[in-house]
C-alpha positions in Angstrom: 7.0 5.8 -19.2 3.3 6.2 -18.3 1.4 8.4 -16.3 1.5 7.2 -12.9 5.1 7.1 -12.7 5.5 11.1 -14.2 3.4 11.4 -11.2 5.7 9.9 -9.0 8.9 11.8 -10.8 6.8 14.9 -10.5 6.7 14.4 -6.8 10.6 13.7 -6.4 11.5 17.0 -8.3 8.6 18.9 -6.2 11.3 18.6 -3.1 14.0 21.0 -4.2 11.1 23.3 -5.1 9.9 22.7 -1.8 12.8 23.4 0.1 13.6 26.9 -2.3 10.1 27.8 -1.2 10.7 27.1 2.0 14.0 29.1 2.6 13.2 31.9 -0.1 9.8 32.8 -1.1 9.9 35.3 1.5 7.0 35.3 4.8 4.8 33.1 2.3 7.3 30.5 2.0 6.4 28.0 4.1 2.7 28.2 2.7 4.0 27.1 -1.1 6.6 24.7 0.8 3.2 23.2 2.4 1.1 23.7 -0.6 3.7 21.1 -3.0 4.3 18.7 0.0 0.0 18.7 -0.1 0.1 18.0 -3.8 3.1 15.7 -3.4 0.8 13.8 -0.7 -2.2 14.0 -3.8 0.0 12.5 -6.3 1.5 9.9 -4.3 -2.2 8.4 -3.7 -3.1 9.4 -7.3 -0.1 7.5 -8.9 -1.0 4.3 -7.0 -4.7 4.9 -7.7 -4.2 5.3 -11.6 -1.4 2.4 -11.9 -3.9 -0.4 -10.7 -6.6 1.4 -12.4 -5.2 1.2 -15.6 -3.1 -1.5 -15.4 0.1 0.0 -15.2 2.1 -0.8 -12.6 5.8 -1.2 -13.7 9.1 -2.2 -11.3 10.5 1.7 -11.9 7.3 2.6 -10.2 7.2 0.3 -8.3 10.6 1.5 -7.1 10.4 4.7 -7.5 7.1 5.2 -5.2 8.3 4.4 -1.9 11.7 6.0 -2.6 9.3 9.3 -3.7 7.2 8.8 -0.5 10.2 8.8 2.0 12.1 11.3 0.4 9.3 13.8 0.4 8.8 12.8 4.3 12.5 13.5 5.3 13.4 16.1 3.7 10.0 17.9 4.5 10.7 16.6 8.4 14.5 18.1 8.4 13.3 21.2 7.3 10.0 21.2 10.4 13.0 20.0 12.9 15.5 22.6 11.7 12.8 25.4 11.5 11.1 24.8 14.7 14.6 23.6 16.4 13.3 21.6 19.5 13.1 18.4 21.1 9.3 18.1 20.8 9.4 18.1 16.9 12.9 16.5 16.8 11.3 13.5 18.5 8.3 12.2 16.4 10.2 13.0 13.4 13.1 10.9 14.7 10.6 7.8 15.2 8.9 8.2 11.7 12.3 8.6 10.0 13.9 5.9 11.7 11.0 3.7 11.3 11.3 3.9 7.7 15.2 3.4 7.7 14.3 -0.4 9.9 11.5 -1.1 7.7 12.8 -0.1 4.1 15.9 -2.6 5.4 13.4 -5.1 6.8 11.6 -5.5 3.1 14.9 -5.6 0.7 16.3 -8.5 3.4 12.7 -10.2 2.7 12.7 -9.4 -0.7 16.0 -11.6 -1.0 14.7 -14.2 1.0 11.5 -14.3 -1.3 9.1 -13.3 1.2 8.9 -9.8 0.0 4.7 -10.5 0.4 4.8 -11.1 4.1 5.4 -7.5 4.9 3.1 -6.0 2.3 1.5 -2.4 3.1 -0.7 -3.0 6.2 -4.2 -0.8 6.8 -2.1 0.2 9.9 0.3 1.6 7.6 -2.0 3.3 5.0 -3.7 5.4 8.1 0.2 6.3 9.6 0.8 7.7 6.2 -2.2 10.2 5.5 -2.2 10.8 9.1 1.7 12.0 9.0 1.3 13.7 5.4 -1.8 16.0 7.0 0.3 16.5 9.7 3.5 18.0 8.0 1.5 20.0 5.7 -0.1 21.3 8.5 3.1 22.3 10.3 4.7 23.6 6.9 2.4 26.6 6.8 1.7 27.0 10.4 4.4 29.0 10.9 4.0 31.8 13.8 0.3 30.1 14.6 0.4 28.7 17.4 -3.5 26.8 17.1 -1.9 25.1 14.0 1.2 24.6 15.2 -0.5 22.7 17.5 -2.5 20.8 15.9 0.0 19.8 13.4 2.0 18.5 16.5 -0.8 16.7 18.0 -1.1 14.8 15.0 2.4 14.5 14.1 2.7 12.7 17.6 -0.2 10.5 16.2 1.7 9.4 13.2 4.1 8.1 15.4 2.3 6.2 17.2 1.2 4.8 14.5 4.7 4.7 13.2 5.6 2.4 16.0 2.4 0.2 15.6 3.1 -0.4 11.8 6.9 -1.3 13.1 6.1 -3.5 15.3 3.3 -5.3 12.6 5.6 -5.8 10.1 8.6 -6.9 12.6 5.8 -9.6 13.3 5.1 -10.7 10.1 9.2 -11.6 9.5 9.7 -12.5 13.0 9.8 -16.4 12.0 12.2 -15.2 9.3 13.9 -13.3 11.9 14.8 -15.7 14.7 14.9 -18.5 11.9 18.4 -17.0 10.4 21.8 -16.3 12.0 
């Protein structure tokens, strides 16, 4: 066990926290809900930073991170979707959500066939990801404001453009591995 991946245990036990702020902690709730996913969204890039930094990369963390990453993202996103209950939150959070279901598939089918390293993260994918973690925090405590609200929105939308981009990057990457296997 080494720093990096307390980091990234840290961040998996910060989502029931989140949600009990969320639901409980009264009409400043949402604000600690958005203030752990914004330190969950610090620690995931601190984590990553400090293992390569220090030489510490491990397969738990290496496991463990993107199963941190998407948890966080879901669970925060289910909570935005029930809270705000409508079809222009349900849909960019549908995208990102199901994007990560078709691409977390997409790399343990590579993995198996070796080619894990065709599909590594993309720039693309980097800028989706701090573009949809400022976005959620953003609509976490913007409850009742309707300036955040929309600006959390209008970059949530981004994200998923972005989302789709990324998709349709990595899809091309294993494409020959796609159409090359029946």
């Amino acid at each position: 066990m080494n720093v990096p991946n307390i980091l990234t245990l840290g961040r998996i036990l910060m989502i029931p926290m989140m949600v009990i702020a969320f639901y409980w902690f009264g009409e400043h709730g949402k604000i600690w809900a958005a203030i752990l996913f914004a330190l969950a969204a610090i620690t995931d890039w601190f984590d990553g930073y400090l293992a390569r930094k220090l030489n510490q990369t491990t397969p738990l963390g290496a496991f463990l991170d993107p199963v941190a990453d998407k948890l966080i993202v879901s669970v925060a996103l289910v909570l935005l979707v029930e809270h705000f209950s409508a079809v222009w939150l349900t849909i960019p959070a549908s995208i990102i959500v199901g994007r990560e279901i078709v691409i977390s598939a997409l790399r343990e089918w590579m993995a198996e066939l070796g080619k894990r390293a065709n599909i590594a993260v993309s720039y693309v994918g980097k800028v989706k990801t701090a573009l949809q973690m400022v976005s959620i925090t953003i609509l976490l405590a913007a409850d009742g404001v309707p300036l955040f609200t929309n600006m959390g929105l209008v970059s949530l939308y981004l994200a998923a453009v972005l989302t789709i981009w990324s998709m349709l990057v990595y899809l091309k990457a294993a494409w020959p591995e796609l159409k090359g296997r029946g």
